[in-house]
C-alpha positions as a printed NumPy array, in Angstrom:
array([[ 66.864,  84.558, 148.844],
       [ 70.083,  82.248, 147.993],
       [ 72.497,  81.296, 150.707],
       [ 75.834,  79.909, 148.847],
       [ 79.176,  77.818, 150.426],
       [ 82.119,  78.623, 148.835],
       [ 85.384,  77.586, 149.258],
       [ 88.479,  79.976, 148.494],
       [ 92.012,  79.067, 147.219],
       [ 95.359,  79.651, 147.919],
       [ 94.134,  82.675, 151.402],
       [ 93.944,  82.026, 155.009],
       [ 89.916,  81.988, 154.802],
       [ 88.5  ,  78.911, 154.193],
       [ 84.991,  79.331, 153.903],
       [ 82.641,  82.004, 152.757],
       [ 78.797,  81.817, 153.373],
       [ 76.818,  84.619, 151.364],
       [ 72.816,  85.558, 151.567],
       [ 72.547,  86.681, 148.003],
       [ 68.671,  88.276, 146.873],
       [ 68.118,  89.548, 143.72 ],
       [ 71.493,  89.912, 143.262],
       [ 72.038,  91.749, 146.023],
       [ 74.51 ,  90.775, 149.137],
       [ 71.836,  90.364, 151.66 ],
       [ 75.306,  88.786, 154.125],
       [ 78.406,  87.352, 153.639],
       [ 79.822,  84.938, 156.657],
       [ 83.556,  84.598, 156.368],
       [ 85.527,  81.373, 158.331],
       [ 89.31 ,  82.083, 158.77 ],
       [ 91.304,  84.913, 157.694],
       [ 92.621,  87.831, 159.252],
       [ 89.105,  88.468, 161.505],
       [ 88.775,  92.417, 162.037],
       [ 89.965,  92.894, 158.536],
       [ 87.435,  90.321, 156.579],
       [ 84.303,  91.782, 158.922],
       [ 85.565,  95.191, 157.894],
       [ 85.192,  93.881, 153.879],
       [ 81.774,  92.261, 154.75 ],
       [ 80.013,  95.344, 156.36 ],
       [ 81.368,  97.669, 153.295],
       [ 80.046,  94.976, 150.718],
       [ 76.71 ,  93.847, 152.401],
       [ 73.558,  95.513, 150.84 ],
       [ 75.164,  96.694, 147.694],
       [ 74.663,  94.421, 144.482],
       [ 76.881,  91.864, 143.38 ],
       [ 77.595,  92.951, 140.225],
       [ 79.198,  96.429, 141.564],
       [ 81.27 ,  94.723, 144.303],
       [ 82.825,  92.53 , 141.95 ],
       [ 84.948,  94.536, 139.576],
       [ 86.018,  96.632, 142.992],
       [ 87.75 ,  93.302, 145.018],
       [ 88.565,  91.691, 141.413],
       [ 92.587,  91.487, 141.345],
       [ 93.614,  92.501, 144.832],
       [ 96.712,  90.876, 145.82 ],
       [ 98.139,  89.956, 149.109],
       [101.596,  90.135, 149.451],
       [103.577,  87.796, 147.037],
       [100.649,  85.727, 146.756],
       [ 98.587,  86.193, 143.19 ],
       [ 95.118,  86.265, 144.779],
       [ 93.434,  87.898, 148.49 ],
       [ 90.306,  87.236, 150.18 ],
       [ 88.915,  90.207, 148.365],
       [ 89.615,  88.505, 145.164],
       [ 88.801,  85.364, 145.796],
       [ 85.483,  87.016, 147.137],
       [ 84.644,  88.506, 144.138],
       [ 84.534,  84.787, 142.566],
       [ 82.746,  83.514, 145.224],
       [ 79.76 ,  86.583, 144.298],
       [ 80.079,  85.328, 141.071],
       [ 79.582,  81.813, 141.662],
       [ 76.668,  83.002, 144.109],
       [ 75.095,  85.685, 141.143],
       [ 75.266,  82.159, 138.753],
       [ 73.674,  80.149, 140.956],
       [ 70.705,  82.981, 141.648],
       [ 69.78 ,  82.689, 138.005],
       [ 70.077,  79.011, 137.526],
       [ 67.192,  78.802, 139.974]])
């Protein structure tokens, strides 16, 4: 098992921690952001695989902004699923 920092742009959130196995999300830990919303996210995504999740939070907007914590989730999986098979 892989446990990944990343740090998202341009949302509230600041930090996401994720337990990634086999490409699947073993846990995601979420700093910032709206709270009951984000832990909402991370129990529907935890135990599925990567690679499903992504395509599903990819492009989610919030309000005028261009990008979400979903979205900028979904990059932080990828970085995570990249960093899996580099090791």
């Amino acid at each position: 098992m892989i446990t990944t920092q990343y740090r998202p742009r341009g949302v509230c959130s600041q930090l996401y921690e994720i337990d990634m196995e086999d490409g699947v999300i073993k846990d995601i830990r979420i700093v910032g952001g709206c709270n009951g919303n984000l832990k909402g996210i991370a129990s529907l995504i935890r135990g599925r695989k990567a690679q499903e999740v992504i395509p599903l939070l990819r492009g989610t907007t919030c309000g005028p902004r261009a990008t979400s914590c979903p979205d900028q989730i979904s990059y932080a999986l990828e970085d995570a699923l990249r960093r899996e098979r580099a090791q």
